[in-house]
Chimera marker file (.cmm) of the C-alpha trace (Angstrom):
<marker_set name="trace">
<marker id="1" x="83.232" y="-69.729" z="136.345" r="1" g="1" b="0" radius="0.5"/>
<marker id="2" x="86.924" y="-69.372" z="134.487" r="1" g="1" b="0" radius="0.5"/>
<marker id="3" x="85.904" y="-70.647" z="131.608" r="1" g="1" b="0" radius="0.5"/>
<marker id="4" x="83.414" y="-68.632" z="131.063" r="1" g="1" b="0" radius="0.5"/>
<marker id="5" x="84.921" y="-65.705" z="131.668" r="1" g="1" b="0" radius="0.5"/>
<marker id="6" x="87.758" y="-66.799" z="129.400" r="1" g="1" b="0" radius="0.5"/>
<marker id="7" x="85.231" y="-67.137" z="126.436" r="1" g="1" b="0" radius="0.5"/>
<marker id="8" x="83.871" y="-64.055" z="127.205" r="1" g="1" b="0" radius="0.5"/>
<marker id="9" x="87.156" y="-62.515" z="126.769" r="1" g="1" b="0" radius="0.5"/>
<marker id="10" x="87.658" y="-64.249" z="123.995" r="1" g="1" b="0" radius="0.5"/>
<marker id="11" x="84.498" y="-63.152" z="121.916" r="1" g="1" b="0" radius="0.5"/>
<marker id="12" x="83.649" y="-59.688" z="123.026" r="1" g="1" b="0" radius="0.5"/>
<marker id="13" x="87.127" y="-57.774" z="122.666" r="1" g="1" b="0" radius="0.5"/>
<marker id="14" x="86.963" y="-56.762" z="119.375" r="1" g="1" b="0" radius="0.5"/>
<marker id="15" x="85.602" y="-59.593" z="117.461" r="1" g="1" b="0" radius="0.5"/>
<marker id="16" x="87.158" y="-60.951" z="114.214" r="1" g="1" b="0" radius="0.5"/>
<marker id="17" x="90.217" y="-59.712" z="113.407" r="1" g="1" b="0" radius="0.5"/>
<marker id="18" x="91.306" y="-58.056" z="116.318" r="1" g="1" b="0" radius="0.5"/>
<marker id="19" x="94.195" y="-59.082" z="119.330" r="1" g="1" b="0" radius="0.5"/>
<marker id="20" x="92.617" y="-60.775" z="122.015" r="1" g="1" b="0" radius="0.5"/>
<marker id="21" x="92.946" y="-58.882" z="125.067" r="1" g="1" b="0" radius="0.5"/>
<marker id="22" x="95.948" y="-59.473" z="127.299" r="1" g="1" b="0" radius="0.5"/>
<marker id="23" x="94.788" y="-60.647" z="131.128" r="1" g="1" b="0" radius="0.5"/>
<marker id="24" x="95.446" y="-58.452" z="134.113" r="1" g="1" b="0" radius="0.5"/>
<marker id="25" x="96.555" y="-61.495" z="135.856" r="1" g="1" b="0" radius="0.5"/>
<marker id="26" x="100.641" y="-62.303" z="134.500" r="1" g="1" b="0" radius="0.5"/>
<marker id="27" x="100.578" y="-65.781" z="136.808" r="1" g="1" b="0" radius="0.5"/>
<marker id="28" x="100.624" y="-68.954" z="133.612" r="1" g="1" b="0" radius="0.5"/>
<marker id="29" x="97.239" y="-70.792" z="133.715" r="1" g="1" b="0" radius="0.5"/>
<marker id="30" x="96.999" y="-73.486" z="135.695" r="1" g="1" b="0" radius="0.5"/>
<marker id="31" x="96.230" y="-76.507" z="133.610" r="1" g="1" b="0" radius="0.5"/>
<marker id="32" x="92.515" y="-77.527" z="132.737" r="1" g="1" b="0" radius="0.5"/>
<marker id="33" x="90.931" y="-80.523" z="134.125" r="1" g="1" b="0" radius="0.5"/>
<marker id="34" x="89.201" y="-83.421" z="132.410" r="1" g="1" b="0" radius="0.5"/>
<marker id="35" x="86.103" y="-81.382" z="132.931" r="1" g="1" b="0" radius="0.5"/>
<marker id="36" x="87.031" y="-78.254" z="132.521" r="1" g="1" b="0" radius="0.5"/>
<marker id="37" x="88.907" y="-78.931" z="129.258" r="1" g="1" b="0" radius="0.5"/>
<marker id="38" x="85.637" y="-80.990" z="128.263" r="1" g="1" b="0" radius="0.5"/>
<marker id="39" x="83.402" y="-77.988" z="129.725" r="1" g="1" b="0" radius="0.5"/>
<marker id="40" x="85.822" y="-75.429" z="127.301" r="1" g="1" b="0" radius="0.5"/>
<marker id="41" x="85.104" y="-77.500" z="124.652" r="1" g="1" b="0" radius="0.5"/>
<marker id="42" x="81.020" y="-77.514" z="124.640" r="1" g="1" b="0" radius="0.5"/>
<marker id="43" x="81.459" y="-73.390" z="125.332" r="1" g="1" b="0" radius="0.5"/>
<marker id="44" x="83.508" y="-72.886" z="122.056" r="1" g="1" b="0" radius="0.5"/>
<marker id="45" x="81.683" y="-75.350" z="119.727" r="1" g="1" b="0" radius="0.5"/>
<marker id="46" x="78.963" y="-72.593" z="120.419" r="1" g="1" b="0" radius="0.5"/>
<marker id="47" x="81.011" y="-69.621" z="119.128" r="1" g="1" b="0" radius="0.5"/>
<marker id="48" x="83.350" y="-70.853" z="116.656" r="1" g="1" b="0" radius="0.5"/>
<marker id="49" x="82.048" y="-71.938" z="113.376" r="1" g="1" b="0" radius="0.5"/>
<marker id="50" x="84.745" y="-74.837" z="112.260" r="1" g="1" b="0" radius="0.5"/>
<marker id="51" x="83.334" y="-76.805" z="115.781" r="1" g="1" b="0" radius="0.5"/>
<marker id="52" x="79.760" y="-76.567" z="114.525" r="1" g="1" b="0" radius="0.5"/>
<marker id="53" x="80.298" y="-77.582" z="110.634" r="1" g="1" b="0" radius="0.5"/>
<marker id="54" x="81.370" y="-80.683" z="108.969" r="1" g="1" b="0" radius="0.5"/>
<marker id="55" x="84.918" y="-80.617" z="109.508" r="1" g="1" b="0" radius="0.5"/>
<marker id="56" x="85.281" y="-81.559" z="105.581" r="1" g="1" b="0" radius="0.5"/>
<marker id="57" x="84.170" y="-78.191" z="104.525" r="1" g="1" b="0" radius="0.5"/>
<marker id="58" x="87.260" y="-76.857" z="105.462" r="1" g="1" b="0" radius="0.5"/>
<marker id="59" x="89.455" y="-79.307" z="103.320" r="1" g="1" b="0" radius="0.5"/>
<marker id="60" x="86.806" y="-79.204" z="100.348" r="1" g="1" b="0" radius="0.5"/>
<marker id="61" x="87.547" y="-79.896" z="96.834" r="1" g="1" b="0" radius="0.5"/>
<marker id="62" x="84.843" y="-77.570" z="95.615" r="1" g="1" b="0" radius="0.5"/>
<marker id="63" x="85.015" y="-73.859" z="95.023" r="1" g="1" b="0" radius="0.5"/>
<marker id="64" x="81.879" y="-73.187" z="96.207" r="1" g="1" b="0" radius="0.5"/>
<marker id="65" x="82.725" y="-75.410" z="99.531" r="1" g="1" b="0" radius="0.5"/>
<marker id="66" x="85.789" y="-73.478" z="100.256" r="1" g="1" b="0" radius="0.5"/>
<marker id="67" x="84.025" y="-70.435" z="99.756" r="1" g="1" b="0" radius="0.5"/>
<marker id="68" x="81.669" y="-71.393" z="102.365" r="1" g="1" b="0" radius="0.5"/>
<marker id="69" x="84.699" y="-72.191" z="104.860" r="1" g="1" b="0" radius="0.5"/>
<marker id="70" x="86.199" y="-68.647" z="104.259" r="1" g="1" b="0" radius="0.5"/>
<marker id="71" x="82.649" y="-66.754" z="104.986" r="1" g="1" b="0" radius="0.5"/>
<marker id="72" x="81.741" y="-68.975" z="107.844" r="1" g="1" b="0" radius="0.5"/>
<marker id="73" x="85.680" y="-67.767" z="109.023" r="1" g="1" b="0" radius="0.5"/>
<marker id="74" x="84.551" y="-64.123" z="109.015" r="1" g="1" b="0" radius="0.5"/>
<marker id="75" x="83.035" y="-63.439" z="112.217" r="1" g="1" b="0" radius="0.5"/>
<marker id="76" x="85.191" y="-66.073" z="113.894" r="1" g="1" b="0" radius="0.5"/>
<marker id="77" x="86.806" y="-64.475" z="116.856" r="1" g="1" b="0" radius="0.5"/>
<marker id="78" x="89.156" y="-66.713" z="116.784" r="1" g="1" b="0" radius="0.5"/>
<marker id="79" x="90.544" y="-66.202" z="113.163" r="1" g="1" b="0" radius="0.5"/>
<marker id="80" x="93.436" y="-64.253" z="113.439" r="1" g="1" b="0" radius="0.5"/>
<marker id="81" x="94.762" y="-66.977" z="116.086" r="1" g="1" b="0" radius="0.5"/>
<marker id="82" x="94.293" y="-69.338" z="113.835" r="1" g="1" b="0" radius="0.5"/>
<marker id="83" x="95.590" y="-67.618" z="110.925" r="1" g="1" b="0" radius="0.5"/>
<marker id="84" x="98.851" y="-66.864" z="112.457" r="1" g="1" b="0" radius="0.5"/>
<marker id="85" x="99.288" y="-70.432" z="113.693" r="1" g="1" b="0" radius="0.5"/>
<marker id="86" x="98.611" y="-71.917" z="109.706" r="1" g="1" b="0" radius="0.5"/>
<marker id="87" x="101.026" y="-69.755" z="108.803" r="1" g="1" b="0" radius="0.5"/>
<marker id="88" x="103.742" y="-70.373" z="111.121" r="1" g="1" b="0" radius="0.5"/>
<marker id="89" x="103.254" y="-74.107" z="110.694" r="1" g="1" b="0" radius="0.5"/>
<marker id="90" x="103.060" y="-74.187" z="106.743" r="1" g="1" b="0" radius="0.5"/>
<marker id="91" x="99.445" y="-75.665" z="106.607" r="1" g="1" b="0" radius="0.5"/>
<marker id="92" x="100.089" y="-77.506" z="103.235" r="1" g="1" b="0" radius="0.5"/>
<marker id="93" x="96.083" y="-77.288" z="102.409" r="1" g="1" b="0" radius="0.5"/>
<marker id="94" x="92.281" y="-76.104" z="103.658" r="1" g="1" b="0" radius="0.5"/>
<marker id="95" x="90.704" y="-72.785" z="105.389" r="1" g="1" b="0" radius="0.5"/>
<marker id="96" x="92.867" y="-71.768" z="107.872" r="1" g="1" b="0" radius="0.5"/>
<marker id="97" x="91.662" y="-68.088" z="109.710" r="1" g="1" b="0" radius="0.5"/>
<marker id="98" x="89.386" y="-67.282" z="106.748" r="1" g="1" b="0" radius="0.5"/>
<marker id="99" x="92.143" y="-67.951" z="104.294" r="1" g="1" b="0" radius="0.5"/>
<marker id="100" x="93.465" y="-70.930" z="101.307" r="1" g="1" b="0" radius="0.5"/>
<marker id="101" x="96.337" y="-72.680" z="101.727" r="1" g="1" b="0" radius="0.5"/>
<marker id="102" x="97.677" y="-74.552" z="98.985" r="1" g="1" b="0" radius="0.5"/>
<marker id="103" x="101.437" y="-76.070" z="99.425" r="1" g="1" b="0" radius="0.5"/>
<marker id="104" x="101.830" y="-73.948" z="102.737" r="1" g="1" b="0" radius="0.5"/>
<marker id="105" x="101.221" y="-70.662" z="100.946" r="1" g="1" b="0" radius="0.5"/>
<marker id="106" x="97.813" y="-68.599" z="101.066" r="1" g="1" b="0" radius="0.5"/>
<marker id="107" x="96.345" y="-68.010" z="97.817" r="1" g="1" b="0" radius="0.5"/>
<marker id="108" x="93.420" y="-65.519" z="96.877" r="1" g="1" b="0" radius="0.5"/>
<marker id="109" x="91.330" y="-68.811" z="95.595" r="1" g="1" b="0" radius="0.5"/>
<marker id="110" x="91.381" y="-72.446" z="95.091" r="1" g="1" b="0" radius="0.5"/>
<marker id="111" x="90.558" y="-73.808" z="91.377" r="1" g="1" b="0" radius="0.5"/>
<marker id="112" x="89.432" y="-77.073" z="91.341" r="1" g="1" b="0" radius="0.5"/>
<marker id="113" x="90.693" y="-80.194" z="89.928" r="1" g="1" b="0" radius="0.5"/>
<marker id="114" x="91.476" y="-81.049" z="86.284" r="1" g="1" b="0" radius="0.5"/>
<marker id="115" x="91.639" y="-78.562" z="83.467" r="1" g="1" b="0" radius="0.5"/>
<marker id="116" x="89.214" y="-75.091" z="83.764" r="1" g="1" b="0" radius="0.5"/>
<marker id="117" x="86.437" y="-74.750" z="81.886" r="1" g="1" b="0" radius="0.5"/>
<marker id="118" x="86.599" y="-72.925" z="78.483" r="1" g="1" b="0" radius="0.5"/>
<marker id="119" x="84.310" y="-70.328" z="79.579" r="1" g="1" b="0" radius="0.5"/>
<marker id="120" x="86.168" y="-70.044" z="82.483" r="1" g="1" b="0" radius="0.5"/>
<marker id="121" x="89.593" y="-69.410" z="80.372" r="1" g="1" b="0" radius="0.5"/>
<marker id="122" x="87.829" y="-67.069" z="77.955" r="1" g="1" b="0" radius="0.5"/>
<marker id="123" x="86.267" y="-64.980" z="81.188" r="1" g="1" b="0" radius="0.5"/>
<marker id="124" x="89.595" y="-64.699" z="82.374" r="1" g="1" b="0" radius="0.5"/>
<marker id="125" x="91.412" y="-63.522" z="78.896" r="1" g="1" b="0" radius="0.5"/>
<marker id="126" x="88.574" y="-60.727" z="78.835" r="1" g="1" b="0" radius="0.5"/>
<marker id="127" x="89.028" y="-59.701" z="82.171" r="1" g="1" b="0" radius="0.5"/>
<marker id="128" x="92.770" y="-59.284" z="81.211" r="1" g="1" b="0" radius="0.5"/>
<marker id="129" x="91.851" y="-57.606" z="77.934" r="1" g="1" b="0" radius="0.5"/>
<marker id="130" x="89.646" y="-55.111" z="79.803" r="1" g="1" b="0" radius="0.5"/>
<marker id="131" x="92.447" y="-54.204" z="82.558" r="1" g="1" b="0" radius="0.5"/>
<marker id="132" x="95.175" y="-53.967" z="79.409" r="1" g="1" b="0" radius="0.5"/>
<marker id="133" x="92.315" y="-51.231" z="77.507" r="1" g="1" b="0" radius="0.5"/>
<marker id="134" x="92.208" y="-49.425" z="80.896" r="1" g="1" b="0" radius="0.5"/>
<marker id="135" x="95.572" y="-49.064" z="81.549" r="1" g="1" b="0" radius="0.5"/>
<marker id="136" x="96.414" y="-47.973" z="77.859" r="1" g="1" b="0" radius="0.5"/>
<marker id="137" x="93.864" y="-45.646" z="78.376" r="1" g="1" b="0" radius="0.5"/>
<marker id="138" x="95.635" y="-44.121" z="81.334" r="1" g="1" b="0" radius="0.5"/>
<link id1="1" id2="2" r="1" g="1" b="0" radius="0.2"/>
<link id1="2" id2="3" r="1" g="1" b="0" radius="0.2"/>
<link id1="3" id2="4" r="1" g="1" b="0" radius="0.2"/>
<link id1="4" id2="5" r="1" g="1" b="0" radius="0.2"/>
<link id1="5" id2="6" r="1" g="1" b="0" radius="0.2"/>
<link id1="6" id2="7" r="1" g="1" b="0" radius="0.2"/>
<link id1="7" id2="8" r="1" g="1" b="0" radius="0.2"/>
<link id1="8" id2="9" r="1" g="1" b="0" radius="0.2"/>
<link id1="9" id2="10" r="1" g="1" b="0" radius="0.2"/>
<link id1="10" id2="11" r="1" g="1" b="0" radius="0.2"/>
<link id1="11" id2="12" r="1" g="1" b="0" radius="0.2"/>
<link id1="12" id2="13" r="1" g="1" b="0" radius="0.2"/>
<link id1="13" id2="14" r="1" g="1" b="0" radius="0.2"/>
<link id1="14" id2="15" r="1" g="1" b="0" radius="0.2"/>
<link id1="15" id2="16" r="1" g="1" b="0" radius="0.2"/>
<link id1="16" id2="17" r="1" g="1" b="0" radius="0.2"/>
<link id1="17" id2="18" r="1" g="1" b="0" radius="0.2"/>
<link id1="18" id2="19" r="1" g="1" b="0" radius="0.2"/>
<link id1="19" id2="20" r="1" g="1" b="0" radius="0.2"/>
<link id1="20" id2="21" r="1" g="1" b="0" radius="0.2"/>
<link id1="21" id2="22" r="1" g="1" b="0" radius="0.2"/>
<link id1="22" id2="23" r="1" g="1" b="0" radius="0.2"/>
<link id1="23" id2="24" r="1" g="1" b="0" radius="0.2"/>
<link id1="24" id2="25" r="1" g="1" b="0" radius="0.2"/>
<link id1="25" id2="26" r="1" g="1" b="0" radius="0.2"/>
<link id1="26" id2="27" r="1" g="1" b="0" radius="0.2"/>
<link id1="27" id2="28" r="1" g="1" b="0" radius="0.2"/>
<link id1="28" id2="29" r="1" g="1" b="0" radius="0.2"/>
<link id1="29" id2="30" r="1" g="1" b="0" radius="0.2"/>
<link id1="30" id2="31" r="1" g="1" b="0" radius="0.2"/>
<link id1="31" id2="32" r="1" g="1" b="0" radius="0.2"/>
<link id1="32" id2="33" r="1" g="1" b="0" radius="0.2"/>
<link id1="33" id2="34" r="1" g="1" b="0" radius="0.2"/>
<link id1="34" id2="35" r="1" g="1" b="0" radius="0.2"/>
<link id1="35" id2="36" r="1" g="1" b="0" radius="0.2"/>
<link id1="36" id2="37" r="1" g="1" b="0" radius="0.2"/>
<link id1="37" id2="38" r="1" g="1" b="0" radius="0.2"/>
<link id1="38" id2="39" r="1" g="1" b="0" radius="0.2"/>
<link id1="39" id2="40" r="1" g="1" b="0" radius="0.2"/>
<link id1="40" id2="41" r="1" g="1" b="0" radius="0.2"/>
<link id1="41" id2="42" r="1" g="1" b="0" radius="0.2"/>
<link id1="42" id2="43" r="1" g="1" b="0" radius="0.2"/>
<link id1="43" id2="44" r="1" g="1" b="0" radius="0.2"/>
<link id1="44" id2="45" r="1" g="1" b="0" radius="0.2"/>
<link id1="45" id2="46" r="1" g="1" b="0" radius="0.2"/>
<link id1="46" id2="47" r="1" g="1" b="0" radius="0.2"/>
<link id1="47" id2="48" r="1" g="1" b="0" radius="0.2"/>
<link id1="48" id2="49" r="1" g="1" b="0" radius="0.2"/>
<link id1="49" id2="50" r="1" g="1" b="0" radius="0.2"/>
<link id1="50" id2="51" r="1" g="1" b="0" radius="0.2"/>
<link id1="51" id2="52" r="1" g="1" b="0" radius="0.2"/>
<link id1="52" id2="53" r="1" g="1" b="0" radius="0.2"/>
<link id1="53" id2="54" r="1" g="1" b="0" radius="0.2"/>
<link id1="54" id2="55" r="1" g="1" b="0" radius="0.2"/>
<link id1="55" id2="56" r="1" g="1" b="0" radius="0.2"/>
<link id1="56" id2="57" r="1" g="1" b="0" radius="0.2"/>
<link id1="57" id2="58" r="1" g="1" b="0" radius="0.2"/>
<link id1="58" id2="59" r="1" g="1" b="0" radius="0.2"/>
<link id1="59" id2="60" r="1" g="1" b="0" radius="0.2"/>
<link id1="60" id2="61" r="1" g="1" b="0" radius="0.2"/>
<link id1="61" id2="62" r="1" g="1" b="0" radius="0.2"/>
<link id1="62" id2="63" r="1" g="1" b="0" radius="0.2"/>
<link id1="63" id2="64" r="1" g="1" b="0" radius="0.2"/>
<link id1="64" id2="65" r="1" g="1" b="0" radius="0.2"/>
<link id1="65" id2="66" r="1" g="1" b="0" radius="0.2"/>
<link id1="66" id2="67" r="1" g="1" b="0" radius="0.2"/>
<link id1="67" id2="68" r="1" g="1" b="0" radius="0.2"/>
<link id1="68" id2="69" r="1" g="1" b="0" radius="0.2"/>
<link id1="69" id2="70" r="1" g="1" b="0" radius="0.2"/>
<link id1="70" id2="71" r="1" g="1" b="0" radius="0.2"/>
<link id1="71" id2="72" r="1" g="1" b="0" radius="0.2"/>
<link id1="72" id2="73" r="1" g="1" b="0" radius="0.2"/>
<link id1="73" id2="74" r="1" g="1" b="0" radius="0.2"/>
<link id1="74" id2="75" r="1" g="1" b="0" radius="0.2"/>
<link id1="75" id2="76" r="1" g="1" b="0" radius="0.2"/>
<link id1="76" id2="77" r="1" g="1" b="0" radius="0.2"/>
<link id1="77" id2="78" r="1" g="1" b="0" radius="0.2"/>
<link id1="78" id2="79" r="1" g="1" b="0" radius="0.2"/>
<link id1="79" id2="80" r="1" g="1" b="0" radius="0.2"/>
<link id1="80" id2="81" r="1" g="1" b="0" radius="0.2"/>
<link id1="81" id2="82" r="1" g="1" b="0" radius="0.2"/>
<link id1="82" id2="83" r="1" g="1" b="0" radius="0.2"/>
<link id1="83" id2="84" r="1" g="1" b="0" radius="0.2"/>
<link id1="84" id2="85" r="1" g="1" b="0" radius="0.2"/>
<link id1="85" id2="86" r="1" g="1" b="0" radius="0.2"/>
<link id1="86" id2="87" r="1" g="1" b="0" radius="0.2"/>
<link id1="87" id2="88" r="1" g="1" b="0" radius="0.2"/>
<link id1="88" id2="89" r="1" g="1" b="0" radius="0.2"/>
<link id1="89" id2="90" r="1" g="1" b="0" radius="0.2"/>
<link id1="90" id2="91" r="1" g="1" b="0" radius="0.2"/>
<link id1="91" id2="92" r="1" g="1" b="0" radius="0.2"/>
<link id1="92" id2="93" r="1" g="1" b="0" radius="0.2"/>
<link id1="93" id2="94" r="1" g="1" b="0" radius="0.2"/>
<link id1="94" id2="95" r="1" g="1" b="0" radius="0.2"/>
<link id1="95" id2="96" r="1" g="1" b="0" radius="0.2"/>
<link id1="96" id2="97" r="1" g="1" b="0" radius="0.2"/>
<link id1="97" id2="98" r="1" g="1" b="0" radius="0.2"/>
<link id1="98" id2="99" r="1" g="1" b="0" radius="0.2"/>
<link id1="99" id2="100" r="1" g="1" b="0" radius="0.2"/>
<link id1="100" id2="101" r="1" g="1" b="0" radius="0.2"/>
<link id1="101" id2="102" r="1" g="1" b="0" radius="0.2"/>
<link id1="102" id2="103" r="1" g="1" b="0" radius="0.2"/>
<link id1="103" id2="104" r="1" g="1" b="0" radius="0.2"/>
<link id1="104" id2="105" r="1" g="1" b="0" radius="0.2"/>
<link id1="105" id2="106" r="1" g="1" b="0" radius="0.2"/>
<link id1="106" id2="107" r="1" g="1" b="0" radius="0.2"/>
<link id1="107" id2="108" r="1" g="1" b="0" radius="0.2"/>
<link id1="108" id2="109" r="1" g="1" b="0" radius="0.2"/>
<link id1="109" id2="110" r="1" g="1" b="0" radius="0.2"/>
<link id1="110" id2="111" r="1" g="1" b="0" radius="0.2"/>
<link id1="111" id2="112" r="1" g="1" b="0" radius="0.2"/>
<link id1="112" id2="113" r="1" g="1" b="0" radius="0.2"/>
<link id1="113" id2="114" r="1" g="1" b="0" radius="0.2"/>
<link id1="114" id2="115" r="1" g="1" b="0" radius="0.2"/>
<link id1="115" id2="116" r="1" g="1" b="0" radius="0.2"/>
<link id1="116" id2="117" r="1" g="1" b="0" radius="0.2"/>
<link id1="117" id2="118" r="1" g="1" b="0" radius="0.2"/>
<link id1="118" id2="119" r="1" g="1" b="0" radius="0.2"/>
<link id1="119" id2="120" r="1" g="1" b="0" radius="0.2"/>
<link id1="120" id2="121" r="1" g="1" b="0" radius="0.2"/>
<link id1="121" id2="122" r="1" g="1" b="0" radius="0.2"/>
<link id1="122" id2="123" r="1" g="1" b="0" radius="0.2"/>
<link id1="123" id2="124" r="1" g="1" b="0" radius="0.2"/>
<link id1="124" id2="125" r="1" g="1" b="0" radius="0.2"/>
<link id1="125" id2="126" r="1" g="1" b="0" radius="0.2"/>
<link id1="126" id2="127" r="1" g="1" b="0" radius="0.2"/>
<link id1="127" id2="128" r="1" g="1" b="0" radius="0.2"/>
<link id1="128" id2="129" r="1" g="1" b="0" radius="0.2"/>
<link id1="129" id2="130" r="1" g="1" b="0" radius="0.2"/>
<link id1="130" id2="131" r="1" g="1" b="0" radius="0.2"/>
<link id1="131" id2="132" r="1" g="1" b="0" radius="0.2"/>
<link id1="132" id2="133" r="1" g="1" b="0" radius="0.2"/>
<link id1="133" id2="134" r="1" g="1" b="0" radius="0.2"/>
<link id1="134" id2="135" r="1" g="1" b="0" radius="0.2"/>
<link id1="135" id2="136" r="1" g="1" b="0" radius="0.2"/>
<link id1="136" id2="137" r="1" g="1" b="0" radius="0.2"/>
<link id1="137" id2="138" r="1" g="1" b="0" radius="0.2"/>
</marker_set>
């Protein structure tokens, strides 16, 4: 079956990461049916994780949530598809291809709401203090 063989394409040319292969056939796809389209559908909700998971995760307010979103993205065959398309659209917020975008921008990690923590704020000042000792040290 096409489909099939499309998946298989899909998820065993390189895996996450990696270009999807190119088919030997130039001709444009003829559209999907109903049932193919709904066929497609069941087939990828088995491979990629965002299908399978509460759709919420990836639009979490929690750091530990969003976390979750970006390691569930890892093995994703599709995530570098679906990176490139957040970025060319300007995603304004979630986990897009294993990455968080805030405003349309990826950023290494989300903070959540409201003002950090104190020990948060003091782990960060001796993080910086260590890197400043290190690089006077240098």
């Amino acid at each position: 079956m096409r489909l099939t063989t499309l998946l298989d394409t899909l998820t065993t040319d390189g895996g996450a990461g990696q270009r999807l292969a190119r088919s030997a056939n130039p001709r444009p796809a003829a559209p999907l049916t109903p049932t193919d389209a709904a066929e497609f559908d069941r087939l990828l909700a088995g491979v990629i994780p965002c299908r399978n998971e509460d759709p919420e995760l990836w639009f979490a307010e929690r750091t530990a949530d969003v976390e979750r979103a970006k390691a569930l993205c890892a093995d994703c065959p599709l995530r570098a598809g679906c990176l490139a398309g957040a970025v060319e659209r300007a995603e304004p917020w979630g986990v897009w291809g294993g990455e968080v975008f805030v405003d349309g921008a990826v950023v290494a990690r989300k903070r959540g709401r409201g003002r950090p923590s104190k020990a948060e704020q003091l782990a960060r000042q001796r993080e910086r203090d260590e890197q400043h000792e290190e690089e006077s040290a240098a």
